[in-house]
C-alpha positions as CSV (number, residue, x, y, z in Angstrom):
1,X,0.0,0.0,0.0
2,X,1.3,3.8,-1.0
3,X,0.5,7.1,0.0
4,X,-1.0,9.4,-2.9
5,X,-2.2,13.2,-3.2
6,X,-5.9,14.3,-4.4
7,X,-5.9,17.8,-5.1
8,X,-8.6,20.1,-5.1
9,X,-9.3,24.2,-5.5
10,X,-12.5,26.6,-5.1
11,X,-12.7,30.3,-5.4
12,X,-15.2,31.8,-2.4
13,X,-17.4,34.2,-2.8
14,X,-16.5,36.4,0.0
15,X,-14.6,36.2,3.2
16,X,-17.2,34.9,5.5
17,X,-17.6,32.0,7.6
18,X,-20.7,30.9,5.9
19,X,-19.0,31.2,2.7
20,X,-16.2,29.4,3.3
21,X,-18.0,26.7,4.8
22,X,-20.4,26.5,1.6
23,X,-17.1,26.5,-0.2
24,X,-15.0,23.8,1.1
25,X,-18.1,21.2,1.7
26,X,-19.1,22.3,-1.7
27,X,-15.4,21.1,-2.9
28,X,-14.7,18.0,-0.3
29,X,-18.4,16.7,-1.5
30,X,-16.8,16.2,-4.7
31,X,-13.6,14.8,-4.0
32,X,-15.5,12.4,-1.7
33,X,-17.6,11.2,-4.3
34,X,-15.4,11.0,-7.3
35,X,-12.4,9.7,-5.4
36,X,-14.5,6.9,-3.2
37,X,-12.6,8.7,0.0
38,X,-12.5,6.8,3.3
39,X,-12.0,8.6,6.5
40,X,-10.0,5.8,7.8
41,X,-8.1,5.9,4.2
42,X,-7.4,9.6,5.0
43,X,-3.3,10.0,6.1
44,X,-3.9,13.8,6.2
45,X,-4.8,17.1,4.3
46,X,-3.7,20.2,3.8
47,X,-6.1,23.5,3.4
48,X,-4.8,26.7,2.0
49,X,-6.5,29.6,1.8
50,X,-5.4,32.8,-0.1
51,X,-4.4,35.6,2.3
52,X,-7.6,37.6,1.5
53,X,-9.7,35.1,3.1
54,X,-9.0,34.4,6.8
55,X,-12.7,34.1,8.4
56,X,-13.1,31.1,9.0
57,X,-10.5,27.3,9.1
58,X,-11.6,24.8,6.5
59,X,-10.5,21.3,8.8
60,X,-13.5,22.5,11.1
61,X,-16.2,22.0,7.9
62,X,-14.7,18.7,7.7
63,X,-14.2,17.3,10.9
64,X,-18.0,18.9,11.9
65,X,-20.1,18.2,8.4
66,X,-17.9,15.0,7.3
67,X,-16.8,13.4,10.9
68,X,-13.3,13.4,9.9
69,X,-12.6,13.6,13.2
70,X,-9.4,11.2,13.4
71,X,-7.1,12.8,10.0
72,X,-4.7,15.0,11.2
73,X,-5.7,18.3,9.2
74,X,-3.8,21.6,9.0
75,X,-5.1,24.9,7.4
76,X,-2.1,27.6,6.3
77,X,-2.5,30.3,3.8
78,X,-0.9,30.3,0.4
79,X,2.1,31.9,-1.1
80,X,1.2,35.4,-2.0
81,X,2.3,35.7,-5.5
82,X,1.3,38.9,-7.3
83,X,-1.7,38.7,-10.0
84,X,-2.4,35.1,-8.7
85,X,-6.5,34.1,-8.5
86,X,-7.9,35.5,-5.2
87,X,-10.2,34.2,-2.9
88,X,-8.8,30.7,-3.2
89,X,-9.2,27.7,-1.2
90,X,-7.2,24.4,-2.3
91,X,-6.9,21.2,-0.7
92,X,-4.8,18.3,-0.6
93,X,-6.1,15.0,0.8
94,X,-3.6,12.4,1.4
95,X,-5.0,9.0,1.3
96,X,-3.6,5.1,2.0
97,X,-4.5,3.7,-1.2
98,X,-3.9,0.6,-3.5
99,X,-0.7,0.8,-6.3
100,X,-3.8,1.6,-8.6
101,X,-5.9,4.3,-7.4
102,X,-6.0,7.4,-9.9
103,X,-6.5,10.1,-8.0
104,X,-8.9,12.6,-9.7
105,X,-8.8,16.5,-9.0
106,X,-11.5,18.9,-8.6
107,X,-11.3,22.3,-9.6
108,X,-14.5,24.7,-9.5
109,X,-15.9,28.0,-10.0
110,X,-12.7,30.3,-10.6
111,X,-10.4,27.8,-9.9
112,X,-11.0,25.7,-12.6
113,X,-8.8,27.9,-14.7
114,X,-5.9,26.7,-12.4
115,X,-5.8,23.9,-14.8
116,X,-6.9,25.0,-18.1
């Protein structure tokens, strides 16, 4: 068994608590589904958040509204670099996962231009 990285990015609409909750459950949602994640699968995961948004720490959405309450999660913000998309949230969820898995990405609303 190996280790592997699902990636995943959102734009928010503002810098709110409600809408970074809508956000990242609107974005883990879909990486759950499309990956088959497994809490007990999950080795840990990494938030970021762009430094305009600050409201509000994505791990709480997921250990509160998806009972991830045993992955070790940590929530940073992301390297400031000039004209880069605001209002950004991106994840990475490591996972315990068979030699074939295939991770698959999720990229929505503004981020999806991330990779266009």
């Amino acid at each position: 068994m190996l280790s592997k990285g699902i990636r995943g990015a959102i734009t928010v609409e503002e810098n709110t608590e409600s809408s970074i909750k809508d956000a990242t459950l609107e974005l883990l949602t879909q990486l759950v589904e499309l990956n088959k994640i497994e809490e007990n699968k999950i080795s840990h995961v990494f938030f970021t958040l762009t430094e305009d948004l600050n409201a509000a720490f994505p791990a709480k959405f997921a250990r509160l509204d998806f009972g991830w309450k045993k992955a070790a999660m940590m929530c940073h913000h992301e390297l400031n670099v000039p004209n880069s998309l605001p209002k950004c949230l991106r994840v990475l969820i490591v996972v315990n996962c068979e030699d074939d898995f295939e991770p698959q990405f999720v990229y929505l609303k503004g981020a999806a231009k991330l990779r266009g």
